[in-house]
BAVEXMI-895469 format. One record per residue: residue in three letters; z, x, y of N, C-alpha, C, O in turn. Coordinates in steps of 0.2 Angstrom, whole numbers, m for minus. Layout:
N
> ALA Z X Y Z X Y Z X Y Z X Y
...
//
This chain:
285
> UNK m123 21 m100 m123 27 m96 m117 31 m98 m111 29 m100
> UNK m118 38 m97 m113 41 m102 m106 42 m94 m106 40 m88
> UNK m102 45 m96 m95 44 m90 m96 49 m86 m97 54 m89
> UNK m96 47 m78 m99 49 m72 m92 49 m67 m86 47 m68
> UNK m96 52 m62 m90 47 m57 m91 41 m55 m96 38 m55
> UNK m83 38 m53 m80 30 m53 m79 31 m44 m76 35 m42
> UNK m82 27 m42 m82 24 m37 m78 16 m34 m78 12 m38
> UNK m76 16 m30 m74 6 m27 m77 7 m20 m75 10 m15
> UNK m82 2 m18 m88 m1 m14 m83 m7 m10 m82 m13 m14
> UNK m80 m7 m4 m75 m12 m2 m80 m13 5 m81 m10 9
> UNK m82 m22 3 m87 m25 11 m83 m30 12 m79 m32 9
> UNK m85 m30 18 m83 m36 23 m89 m38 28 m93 m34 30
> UNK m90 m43 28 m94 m46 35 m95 m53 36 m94 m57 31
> UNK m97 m56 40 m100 m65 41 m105 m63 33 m109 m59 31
> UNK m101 m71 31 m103 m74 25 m112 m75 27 m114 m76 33
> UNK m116 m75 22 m123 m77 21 m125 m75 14 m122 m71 11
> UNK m132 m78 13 m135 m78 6 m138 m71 7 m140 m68 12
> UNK m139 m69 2 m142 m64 m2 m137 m56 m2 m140 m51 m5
> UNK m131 m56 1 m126 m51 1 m126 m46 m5 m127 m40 m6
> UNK m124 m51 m10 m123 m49 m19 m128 m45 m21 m129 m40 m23
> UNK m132 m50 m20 m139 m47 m23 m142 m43 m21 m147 m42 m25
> UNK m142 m40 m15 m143 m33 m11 m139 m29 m11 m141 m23 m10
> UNK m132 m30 m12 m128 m21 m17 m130 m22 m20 m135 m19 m19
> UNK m131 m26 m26 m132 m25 m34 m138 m20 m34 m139 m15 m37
> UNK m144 m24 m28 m150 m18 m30 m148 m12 m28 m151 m7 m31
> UNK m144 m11 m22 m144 m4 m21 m140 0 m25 m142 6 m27
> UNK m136 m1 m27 m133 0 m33 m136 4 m40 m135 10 m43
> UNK m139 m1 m40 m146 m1 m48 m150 6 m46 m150 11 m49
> UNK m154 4 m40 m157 8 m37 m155 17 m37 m159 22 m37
> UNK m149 16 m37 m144 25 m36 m142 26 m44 m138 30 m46
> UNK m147 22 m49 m145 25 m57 m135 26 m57 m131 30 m60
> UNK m132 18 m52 m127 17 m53 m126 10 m58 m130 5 m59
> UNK m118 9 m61 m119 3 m66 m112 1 m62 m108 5 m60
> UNK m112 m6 m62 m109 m10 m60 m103 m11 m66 m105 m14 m71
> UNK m96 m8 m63 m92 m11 m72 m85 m17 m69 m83 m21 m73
> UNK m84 m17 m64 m81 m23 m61 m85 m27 m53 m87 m24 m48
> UNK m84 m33 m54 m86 m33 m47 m82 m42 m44 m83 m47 m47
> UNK m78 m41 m39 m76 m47 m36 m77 m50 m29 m76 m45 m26
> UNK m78 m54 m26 m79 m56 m20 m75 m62 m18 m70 m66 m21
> UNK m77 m62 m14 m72 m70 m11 m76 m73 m3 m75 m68 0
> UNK m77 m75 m1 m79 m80 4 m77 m85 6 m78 m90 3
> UNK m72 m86 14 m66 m89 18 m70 m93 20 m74 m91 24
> UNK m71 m100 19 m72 m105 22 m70 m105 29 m74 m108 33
> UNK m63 m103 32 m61 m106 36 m62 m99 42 m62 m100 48
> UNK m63 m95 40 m66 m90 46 m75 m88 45 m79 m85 49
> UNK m76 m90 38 m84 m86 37 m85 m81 36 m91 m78 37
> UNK m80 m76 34 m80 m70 31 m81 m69 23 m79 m73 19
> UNK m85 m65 22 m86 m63 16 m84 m56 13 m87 m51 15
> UNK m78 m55 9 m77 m47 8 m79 m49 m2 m81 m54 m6
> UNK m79 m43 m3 m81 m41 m11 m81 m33 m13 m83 m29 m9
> UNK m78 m32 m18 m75 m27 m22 m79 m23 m26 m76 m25 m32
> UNK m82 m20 m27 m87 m18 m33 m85 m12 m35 m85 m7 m30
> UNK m83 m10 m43 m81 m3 m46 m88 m1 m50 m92 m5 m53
> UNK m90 6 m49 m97 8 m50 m96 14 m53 m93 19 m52
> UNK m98 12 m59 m100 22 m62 m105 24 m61 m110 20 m61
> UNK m107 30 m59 m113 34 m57 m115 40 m59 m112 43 m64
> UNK m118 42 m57 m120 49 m61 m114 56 m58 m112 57 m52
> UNK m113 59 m63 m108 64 m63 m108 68 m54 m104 70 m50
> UNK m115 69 m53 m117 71 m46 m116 70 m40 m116 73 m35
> UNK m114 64 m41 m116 59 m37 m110 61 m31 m106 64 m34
> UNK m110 60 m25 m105 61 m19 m104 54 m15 m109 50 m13
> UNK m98 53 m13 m99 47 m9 m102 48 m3 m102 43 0
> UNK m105 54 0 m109 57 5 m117 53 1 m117 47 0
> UNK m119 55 m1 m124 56 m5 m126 46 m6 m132 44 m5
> UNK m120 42 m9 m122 33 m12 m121 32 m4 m127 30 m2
> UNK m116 33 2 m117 31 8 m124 30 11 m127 25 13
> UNK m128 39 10 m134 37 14 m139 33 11 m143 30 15
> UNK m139 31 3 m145 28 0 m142 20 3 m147 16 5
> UNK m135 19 3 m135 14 2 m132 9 11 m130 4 13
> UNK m135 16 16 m135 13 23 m141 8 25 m140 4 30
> UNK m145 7 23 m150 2 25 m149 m5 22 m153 m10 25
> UNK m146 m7 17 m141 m11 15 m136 m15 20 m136 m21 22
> UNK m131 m9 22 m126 m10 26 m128 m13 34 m126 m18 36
> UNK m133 m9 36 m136 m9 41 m142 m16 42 m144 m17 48
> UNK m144 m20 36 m147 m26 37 m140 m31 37 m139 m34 42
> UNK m136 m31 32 m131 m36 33 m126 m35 39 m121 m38 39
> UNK m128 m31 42 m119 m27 47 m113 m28 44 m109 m33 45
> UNK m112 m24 39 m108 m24 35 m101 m20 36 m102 m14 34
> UNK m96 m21 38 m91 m16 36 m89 m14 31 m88 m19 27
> UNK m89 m8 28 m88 m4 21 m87 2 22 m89 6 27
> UNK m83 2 13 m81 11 14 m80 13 6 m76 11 3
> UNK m85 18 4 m87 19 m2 m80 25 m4 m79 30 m1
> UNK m75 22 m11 m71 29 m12 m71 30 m18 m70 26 m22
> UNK m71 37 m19 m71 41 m24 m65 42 m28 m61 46 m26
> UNK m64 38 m35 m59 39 m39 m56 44 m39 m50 45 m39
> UNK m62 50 m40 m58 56 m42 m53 59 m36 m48 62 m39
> UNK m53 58 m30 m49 58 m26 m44 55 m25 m44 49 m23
> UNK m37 58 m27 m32 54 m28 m30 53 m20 m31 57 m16
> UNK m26 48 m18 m24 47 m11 m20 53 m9 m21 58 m13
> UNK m16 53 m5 m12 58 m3 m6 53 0 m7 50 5
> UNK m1 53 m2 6 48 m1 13 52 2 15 57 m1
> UNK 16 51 7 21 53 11 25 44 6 23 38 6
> UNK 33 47 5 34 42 3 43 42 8 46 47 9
> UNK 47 36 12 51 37 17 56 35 15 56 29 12
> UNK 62 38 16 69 35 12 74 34 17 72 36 22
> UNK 79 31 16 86 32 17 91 36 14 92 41 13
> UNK 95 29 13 102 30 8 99 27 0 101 30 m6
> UNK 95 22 0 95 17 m6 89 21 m12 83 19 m12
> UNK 92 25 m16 86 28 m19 81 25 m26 79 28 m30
> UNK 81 14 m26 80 15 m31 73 15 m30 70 17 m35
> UNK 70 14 m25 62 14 m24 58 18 m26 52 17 m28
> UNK 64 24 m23 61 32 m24 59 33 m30 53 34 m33
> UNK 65 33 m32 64 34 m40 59 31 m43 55 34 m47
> UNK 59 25 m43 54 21 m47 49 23 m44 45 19 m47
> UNK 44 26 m39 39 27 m38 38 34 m41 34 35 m45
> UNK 44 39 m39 43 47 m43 40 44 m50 34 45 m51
> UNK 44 42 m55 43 39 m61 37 38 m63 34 41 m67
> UNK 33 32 m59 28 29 m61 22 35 m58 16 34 m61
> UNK 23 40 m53 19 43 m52 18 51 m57 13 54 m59
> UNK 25 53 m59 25 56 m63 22 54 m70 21 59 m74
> UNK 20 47 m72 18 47 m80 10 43 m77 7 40 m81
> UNK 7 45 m71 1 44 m71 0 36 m72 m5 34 m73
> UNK 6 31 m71 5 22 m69 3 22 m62 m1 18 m61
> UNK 5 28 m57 2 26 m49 m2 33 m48 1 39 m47
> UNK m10 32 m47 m15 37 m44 m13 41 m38 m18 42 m35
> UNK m9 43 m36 m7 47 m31 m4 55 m31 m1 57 m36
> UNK m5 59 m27 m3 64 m25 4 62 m20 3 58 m16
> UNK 10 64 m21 15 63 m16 16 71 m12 15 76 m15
> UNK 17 69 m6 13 75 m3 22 79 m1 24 85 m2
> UNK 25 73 2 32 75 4 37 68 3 35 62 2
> UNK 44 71 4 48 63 3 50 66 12 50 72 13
> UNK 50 60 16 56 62 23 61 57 22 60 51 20
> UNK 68 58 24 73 55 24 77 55 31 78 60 34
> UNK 80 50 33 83 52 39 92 55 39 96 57 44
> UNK 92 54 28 98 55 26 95 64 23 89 66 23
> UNK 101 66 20 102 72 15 101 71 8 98 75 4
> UNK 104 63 4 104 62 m2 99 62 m6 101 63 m12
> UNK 93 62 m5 88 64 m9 84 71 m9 79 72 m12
> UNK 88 74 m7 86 82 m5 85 86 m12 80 90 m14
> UNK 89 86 m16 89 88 m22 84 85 m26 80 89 m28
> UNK 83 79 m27 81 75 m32 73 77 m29 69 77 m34
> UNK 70 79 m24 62 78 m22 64 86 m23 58 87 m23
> UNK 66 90 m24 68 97 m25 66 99 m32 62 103 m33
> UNK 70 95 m35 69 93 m41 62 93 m47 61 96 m52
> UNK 58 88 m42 51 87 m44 46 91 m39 40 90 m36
> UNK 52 97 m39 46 102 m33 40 97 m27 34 99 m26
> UNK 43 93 m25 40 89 m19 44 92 m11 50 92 m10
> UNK 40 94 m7 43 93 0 46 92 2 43 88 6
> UNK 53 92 4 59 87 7 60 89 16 63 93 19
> UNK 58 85 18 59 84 26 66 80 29 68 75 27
> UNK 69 83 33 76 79 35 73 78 42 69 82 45
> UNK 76 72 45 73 67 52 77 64 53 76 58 52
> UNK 83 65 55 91 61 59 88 57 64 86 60 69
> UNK 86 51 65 84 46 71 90 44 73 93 40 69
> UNK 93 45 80 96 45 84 92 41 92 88 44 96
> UNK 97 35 95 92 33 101 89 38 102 84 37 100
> UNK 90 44 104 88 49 110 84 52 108 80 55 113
> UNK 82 53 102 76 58 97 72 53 93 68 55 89
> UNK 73 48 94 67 44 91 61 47 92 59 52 88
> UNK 57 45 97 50 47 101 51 54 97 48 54 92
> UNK 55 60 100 53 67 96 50 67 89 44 68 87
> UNK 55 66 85 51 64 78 48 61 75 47 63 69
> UNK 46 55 79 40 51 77 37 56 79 34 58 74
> UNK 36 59 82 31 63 85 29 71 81 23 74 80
> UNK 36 71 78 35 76 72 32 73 65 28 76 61
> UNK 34 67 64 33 65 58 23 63 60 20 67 57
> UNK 21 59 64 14 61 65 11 68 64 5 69 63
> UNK 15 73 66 12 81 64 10 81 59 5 84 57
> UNK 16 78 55 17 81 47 11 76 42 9 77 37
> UNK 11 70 46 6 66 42 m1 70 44 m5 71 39
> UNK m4 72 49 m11 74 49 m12 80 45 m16 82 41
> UNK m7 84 48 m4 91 43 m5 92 34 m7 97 31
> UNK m3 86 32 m2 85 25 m9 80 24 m10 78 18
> UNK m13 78 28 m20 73 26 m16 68 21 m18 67 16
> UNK m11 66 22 m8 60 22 m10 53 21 m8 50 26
> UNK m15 49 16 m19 44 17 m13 39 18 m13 36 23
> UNK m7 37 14 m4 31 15 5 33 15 8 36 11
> UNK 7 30 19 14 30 21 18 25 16 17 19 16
> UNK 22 28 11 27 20 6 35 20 14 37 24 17
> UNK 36 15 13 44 15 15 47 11 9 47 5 7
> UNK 50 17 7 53 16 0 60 14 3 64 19 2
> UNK 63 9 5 72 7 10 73 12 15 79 14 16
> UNK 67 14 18 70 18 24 70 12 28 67 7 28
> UNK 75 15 31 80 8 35 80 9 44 85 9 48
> UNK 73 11 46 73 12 52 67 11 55 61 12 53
> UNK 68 8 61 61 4 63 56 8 67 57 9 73
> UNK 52 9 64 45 12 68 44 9 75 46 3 76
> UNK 41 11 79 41 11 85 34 8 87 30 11 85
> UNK 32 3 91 27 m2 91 21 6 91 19 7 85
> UNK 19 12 96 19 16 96 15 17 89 9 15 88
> UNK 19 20 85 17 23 77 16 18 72 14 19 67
> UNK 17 13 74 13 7 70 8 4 71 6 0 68
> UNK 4 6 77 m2 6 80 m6 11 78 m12 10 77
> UNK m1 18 78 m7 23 74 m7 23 68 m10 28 65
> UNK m4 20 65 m5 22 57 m8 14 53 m8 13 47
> UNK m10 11 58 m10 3 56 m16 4 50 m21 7 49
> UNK m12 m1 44 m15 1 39 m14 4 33 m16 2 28
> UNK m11 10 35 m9 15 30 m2 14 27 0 15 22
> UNK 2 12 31 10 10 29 12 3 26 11 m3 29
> UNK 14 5 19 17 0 15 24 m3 16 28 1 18
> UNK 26 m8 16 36 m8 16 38 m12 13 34 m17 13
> UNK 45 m12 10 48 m18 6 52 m21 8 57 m17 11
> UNK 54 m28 9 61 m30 10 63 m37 7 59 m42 5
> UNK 71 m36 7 72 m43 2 71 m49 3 69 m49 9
> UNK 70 m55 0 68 m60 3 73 m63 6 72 m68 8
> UNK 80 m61 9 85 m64 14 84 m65 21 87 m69 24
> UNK 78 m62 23 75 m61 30 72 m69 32 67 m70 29
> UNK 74 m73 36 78 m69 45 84 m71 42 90 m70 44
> UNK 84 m75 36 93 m81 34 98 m74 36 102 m74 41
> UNK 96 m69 31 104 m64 33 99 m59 34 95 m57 31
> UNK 101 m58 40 101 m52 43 107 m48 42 113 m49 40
> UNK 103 m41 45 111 m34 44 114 m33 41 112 m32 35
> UNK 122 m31 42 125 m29 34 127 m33 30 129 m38 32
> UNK 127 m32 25 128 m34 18 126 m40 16 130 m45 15
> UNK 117 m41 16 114 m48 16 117 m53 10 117 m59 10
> UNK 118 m47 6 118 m49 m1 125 m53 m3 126 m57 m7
> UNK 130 m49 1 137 m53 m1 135 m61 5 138 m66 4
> UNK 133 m60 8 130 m67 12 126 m72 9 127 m78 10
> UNK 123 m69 5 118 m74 m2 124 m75 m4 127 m80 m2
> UNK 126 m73 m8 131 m76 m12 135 m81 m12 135 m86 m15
> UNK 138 m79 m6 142 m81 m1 139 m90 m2 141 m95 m6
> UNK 134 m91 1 127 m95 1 128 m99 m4 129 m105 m4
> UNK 126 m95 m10 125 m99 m17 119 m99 m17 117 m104 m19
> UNK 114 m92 m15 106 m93 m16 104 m92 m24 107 m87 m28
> UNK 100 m97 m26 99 m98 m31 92 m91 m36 91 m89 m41
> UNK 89 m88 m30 85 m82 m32 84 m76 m27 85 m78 m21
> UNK 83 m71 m27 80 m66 m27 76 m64 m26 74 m62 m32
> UNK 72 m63 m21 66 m58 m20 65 m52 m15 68 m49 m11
> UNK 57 m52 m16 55 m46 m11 49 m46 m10 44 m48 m13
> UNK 49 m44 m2 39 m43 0 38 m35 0 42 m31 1
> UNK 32 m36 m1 29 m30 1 20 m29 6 14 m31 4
> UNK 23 m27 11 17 m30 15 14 m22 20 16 m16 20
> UNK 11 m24 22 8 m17 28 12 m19 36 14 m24 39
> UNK 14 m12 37 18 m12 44 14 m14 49 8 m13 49
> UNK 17 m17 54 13 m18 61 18 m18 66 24 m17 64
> UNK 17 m19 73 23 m20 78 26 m24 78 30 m25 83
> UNK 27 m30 74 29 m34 72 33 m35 65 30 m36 60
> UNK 40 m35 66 45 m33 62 45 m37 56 48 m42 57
> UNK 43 m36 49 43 m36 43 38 m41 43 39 m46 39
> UNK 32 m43 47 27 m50 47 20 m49 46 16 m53 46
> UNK 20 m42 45 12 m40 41 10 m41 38 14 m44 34
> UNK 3 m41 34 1 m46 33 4 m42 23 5 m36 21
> UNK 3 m48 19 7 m48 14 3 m46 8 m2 m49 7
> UNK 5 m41 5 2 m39 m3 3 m41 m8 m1 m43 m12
> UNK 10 m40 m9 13 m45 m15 20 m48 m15 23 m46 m11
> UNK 22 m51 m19 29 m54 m19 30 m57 m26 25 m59 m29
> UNK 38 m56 m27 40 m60 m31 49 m62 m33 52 m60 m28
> UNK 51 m63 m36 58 m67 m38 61 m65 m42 58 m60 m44
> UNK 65 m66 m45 73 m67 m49 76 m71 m50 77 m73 m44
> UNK 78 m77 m54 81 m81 m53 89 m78 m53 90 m73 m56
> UNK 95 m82 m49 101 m80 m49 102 m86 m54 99 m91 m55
> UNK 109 m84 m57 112 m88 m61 119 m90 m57 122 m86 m53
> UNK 122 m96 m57 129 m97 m55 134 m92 m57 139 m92 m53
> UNK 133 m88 m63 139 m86 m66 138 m78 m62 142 m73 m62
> UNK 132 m79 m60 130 m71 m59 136 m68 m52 139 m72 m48
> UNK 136 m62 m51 142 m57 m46 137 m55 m41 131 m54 m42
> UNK 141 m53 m34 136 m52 m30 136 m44 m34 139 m40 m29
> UNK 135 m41 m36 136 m34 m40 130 m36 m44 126 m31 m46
> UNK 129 m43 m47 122 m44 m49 116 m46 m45 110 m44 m45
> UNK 117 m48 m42 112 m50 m36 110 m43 m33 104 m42 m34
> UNK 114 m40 m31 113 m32 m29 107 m29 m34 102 m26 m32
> UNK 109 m29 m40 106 m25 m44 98 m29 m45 92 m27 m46
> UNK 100 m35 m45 94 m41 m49 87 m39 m41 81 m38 m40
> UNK 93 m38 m36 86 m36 m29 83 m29 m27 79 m28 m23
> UNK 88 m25 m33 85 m19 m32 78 m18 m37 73 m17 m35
> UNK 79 m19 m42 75 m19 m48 68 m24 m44 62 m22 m45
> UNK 69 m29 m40 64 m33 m39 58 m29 m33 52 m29 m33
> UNK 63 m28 m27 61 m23 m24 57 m17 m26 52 m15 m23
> UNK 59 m13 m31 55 m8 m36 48 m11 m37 43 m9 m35
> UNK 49 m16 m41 44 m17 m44 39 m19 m41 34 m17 m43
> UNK 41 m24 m34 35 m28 m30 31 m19 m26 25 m18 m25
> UNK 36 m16 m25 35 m11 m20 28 m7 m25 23 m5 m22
> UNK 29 m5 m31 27 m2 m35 20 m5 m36 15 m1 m35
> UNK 19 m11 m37 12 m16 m38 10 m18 m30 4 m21 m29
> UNK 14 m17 m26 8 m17 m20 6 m8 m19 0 m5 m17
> UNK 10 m5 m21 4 4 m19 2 3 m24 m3 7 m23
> UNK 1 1 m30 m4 5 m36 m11 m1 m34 m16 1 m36
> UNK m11 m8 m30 m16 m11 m28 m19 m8 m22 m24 m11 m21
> UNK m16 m3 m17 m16 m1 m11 m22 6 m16 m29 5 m17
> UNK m19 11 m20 m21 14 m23 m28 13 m26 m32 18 m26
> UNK m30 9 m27 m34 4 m33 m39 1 m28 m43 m3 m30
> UNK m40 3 m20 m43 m1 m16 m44 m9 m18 m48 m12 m15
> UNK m39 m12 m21 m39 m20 m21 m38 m24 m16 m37 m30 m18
> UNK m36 m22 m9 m33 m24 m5 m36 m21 0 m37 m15 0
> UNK m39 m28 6 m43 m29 12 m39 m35 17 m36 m40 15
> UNK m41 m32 22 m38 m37 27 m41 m42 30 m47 m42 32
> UNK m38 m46 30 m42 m52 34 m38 m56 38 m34 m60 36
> UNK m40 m52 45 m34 m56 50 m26 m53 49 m25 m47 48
> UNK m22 m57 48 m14 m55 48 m15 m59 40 m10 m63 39
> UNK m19 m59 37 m18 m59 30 m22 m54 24 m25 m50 26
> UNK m21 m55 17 m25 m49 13 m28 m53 9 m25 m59 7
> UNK m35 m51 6 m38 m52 1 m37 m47 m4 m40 m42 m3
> UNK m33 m48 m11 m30 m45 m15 m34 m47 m22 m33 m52 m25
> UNK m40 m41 m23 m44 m42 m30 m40 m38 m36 m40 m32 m36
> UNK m37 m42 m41 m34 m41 m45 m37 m38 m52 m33 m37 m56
//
């Protein structure tokens, strides 16, 4: 097949036989070719999700595979949603004070490692005002104070439907969304934090690690929900600490770690490789 558009086909529904084999024919059937395809089936709830990447005829619209491929959806009661590569998402990325995430996100989005459009940076600080200025991106400032919380969530939801906003990063913005706007954006919101949590709370976790003598370094990176940093998880990973290592090292070893994790949970958000199940994800790699 010569190069068309690239689509990702994301099902979910009660596990039963002949699933597979009825995308594949609809598939086939739309003069589409199947070039990746993954699945999985939870024994312990009887869900079945699966992941299929398709090329197709240069014409083709996800309007257009939708209708052929509703009587499909419609025998299996299928949850699904057909997306169109060439549409890149559309990303609001939220800061504070700590700009390594930013950066490392600007970076990988500027050399084309993460599929996105960055729509705007909001900071509830000044310090990044230059730097999103810089890369001619939108700079929003949002001082969250008890008494204007509600206000500006309130603005910051304008500016997301405003900007057709597909997913929110929280790159170390260091302020807790309000049960409220994590119910409306459920899904769409990524966040990083270190692995210190609940051991050290507050300020300065890391001279408390230390303090400690924790022997590594990590970070999660999960989807927001009302419930403070326990959403369901995308990725994770470590550092080992060394004895000899300064809490100046530790500092730098969780910054780097946090980048990275935060970085490979959006480029699999990006990638449609990630599906919910329950307060947990099915993550096709």
């Amino acid at each position: 097949m010569q190069p068309g558009a690239e689509f990702v086909l994301l099902i979910a529904c009660e596990d039963r036989k002949g699933i597979v084999a009825a995308v594949a024919n609809s598939i086939a059937s739309q003069n589409c070719n199947i070039v990746e395809s993954s699945q999985y089936g939870d024994a312990n709830t009887g869900r079945f999700f699966m992941r299929v990447a398709i090329s197709c005829p240069l014409e083709m619209t996800s309007e257009s595979f939708s209708s052929a491929f509703m009587p499909v959806a419609t025998a299996f009661q299928l949850e699904w949603q057909i997306n169109d590569l060439r549409k890149k998402l559309r990303a609001m990325i939220m800061v504070s004070q700590g700009g390594h995430c930013l950066n490392d996100l600007l970076y990988r989005t500027s050399t084309n490692r993460l599929p996105m459009d960055v729509t705007s940076i909001v900071s509830n600080h000044l310090n990044w005002q230059r730097r999103a200025e810089h890369e001619g991106i939108a700079f929003h400032h949002l001082p969250i104070t008890p008494e204007n919380k509600l206000e500006q969530e309130a603005k910051l939801l304008a500016m997301v439907e405003e900007q057709q906003v597909d997913l929110i990063i929280l790159a170390r913005y260091m302020q807790v969304l309000s049960d409220q706007l994590c119910r409306k954006l459920d899904g769409r919101v990524i966040n990083i934090h270190h692995s210190f949590l609940p051991g050290f709370k507050g300020a300065k976790p890391y001279h408390r690690a230390y303090e400690r003598g924790v022997k590594m370094v990590g970070a999660t990176a999960h989807y927001v929900t009302p419930d403070l940093d326990e959403g369901p998880i995308i990725t994770q990973d470590v550092s080992i600490v060394d004895h000899a290592d300064t809490v100046e090292d530790l500092i730098a070893q969780g910054q780097d770690t946090e980048s990275r994790v935060l970085a490979r949970a959006v480029k699999l958000h990006l990638e449609h490789r990630v599906m919910l199940n329950g307060n947990r994800t099915i993550v096709f790699k």
